[in-house]
C-alpha positions as CSV (number, residue, x, y, z in Angstrom):
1,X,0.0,0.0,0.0
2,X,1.0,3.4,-0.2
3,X,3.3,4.5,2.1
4,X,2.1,8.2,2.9
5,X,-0.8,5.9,4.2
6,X,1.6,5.2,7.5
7,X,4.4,7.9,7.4
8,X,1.7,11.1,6.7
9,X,-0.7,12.2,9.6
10,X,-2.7,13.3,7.0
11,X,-2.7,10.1,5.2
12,X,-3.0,8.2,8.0
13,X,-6.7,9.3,8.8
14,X,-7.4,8.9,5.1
15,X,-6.7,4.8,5.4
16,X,-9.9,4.5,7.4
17,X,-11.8,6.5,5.3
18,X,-10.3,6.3,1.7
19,X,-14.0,6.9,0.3
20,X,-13.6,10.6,1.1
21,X,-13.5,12.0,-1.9
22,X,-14.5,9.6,-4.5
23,X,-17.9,9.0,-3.4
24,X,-21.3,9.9,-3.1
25,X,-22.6,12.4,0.0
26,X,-25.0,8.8,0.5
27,X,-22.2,6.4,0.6
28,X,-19.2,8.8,2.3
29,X,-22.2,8.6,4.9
30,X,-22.7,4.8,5.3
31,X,-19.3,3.9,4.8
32,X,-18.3,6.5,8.0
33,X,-21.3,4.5,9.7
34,X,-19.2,1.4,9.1
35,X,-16.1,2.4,10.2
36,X,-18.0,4.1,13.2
37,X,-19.3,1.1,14.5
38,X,-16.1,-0.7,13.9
39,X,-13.8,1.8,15.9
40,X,-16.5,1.7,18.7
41,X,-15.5,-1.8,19.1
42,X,-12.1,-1.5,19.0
43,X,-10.2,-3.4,21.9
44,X,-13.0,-6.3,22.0
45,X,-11.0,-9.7,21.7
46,X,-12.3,-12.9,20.4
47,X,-12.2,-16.3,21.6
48,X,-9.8,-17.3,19.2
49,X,-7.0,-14.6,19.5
50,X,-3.7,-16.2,20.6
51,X,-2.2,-15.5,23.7
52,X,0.5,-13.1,22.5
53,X,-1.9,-11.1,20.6
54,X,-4.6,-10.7,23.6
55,X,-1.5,-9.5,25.3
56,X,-0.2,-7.2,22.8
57,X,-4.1,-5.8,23.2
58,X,-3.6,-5.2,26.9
59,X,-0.5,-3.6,26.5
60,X,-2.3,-1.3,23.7
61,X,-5.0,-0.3,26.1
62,X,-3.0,0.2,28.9
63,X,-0.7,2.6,26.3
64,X,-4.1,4.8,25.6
65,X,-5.1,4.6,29.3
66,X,-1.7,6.2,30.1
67,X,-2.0,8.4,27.6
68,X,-5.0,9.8,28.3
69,X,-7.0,8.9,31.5
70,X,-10.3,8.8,30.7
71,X,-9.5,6.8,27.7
72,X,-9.9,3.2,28.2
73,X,-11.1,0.2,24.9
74,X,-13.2,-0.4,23.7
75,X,-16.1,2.6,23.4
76,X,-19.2,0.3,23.6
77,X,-18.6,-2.9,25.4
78,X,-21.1,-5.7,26.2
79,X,-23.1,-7.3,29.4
80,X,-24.1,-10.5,28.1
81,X,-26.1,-10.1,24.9
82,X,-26.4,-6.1,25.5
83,X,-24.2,-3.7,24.0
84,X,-23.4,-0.8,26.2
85,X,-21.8,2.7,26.0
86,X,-19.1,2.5,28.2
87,X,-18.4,6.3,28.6
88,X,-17.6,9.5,26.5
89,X,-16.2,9.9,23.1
90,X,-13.1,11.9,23.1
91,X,-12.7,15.1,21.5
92,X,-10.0,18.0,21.2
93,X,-10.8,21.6,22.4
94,X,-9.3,24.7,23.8
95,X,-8.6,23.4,26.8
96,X,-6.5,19.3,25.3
97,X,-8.2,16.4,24.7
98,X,-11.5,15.7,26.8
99,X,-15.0,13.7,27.1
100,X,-17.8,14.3,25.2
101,X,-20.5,14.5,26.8
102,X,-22.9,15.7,24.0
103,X,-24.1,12.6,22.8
104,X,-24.9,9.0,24.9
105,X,-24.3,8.2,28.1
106,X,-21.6,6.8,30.1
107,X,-23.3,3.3,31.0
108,X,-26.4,3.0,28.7
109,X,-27.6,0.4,27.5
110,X,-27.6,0.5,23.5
111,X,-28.9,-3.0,22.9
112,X,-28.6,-6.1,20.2
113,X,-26.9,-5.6,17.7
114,X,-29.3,-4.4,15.5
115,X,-29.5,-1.7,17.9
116,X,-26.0,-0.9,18.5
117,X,-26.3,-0.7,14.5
118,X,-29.2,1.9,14.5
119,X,-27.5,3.8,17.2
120,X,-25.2,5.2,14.2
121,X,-27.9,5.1,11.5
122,X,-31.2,5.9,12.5
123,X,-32.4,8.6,14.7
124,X,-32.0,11.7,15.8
125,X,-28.8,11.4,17.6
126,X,-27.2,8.9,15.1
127,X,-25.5,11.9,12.9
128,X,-24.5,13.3,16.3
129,X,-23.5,10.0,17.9
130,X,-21.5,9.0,14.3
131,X,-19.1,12.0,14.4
132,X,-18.9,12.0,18.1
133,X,-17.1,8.3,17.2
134,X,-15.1,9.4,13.9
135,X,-13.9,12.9,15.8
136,X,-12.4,10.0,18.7
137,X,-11.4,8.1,16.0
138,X,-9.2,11.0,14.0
139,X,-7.3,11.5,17.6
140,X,-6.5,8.4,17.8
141,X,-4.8,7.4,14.6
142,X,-3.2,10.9,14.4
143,X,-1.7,10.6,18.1
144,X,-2.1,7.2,19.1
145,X,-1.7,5.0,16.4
146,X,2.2,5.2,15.8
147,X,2.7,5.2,19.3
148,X,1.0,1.3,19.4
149,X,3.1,0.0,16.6
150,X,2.1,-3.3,15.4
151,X,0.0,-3.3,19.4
152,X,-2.6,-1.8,16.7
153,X,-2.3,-4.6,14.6
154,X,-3.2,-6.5,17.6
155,X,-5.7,-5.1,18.2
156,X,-7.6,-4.6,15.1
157,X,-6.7,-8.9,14.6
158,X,-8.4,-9.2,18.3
159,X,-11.6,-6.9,16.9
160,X,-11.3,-9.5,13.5
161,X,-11.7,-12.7,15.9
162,X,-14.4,-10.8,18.2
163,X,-16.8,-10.2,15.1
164,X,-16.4,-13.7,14.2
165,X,-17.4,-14.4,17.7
166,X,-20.7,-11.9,16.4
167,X,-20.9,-13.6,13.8
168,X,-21.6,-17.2,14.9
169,X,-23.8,-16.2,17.8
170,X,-26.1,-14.1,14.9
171,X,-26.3,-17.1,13.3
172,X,-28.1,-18.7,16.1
173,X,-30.7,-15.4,16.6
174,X,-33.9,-16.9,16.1
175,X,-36.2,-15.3,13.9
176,X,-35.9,-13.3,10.9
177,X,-33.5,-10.9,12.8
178,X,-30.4,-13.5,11.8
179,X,-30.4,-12.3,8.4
180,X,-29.7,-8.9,9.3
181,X,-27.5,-9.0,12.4
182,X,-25.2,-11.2,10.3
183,X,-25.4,-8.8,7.6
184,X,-24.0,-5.6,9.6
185,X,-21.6,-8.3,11.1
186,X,-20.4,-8.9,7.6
187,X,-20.0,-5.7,6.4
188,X,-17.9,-4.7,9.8
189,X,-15.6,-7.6,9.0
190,X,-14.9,-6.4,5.1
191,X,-13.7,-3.4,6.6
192,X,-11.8,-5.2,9.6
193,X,-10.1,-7.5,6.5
194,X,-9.3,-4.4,4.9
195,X,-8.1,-2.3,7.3
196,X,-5.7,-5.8,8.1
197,X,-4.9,-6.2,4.8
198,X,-3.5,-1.9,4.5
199,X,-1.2,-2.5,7.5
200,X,1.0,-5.0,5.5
């Protein structure tokens, strides 16, 4: 892949969101949904991660932590079959990098996955919620991501295995709600694999 893609700050952001300028307003729009929801569940690890990468995951969370103390990975985490919000969204103002407390809740309860889905694309506060995410997102890669080293790479393999994990538990959703959860988890795992697939 392009190199600028690593070396350039300004590249950098551009790897997660290549469509930028070659797209339509409607698919620049979906497409930040996706990689949204995908950076919200950054620092989830799946079943099947190996031990050295779970630990290089740790190590990557305990980097961000230290970095920035209100910080912690992932954004939305999960109680049992619930998604949930588990604080703030970061954003940069006057006064350095703080919570945003604009949009949900520390501790709420977003739901299925389905719901976790329509928290970024249906709504009211979905456009608000969105760029909340992708504004957390831009600090990250542009003061974060170097400082990880391959402990991204880590992670975003641990986030692969995790929506595999999704994946195979959609599968078993009774009901004609399979079809769709397994959809999203799909499409979240395209971007996952090519995300992977630029850090080589």
């Amino acid at each position: 892949s392009d190199p600028r893609l690593v070396r350039e700050s300004g590249y950098r952001e551009k790897r997660w969101r290549p469509w930028a300028a070659t797209t339509s307003a409607q698919e620049q729009e979906a497409a930040g949904q996706t990689d949204a929801m995908l950076y919200a569940l950054l620092g989830h690890v799946g079943a099947d991660t190996n031990d050295d990468t779970v630990a290089a995951c740790d190590e990557a969370k305990a980097v961000v932590a230290k970095a920035f103390g209100d910080w912690s990975m992932p954004l939305v985490t999960r109680n049992k079959r619930s998604f949930v919000c588990a604080r703030y969204p970061m954003h940069e103002g006057p006064t350095g990098i703080s919570p945003n407390k604009k949009v949900w809740d520390a501790g709420d309860t977003i739901g299925s996955i389905g719901k976790f889905e329509a928290a970024f694309t249906t709504g009211d506060d979905a456009k608000a919620w969105t760029e909340a995410v992708l504004c957390e997102q831009a600090i990250f890669l542009a003061k974060l991501e170097r400082k990880l080293g391959n402990r991204y790479d880590a992670l975003l393999h641990g986030l692969h295995h995790y929506l595999d994990d999704l994946w195979d538990e959609a599968k078993g959703t009774p009901g004609e709600n399979a079809a769709s959860f397994m959809a999203t988890i799909e499409r979240l795992q395209a971007r996952a694999a090519q995300l992977l697939a630029d850090r080589k």
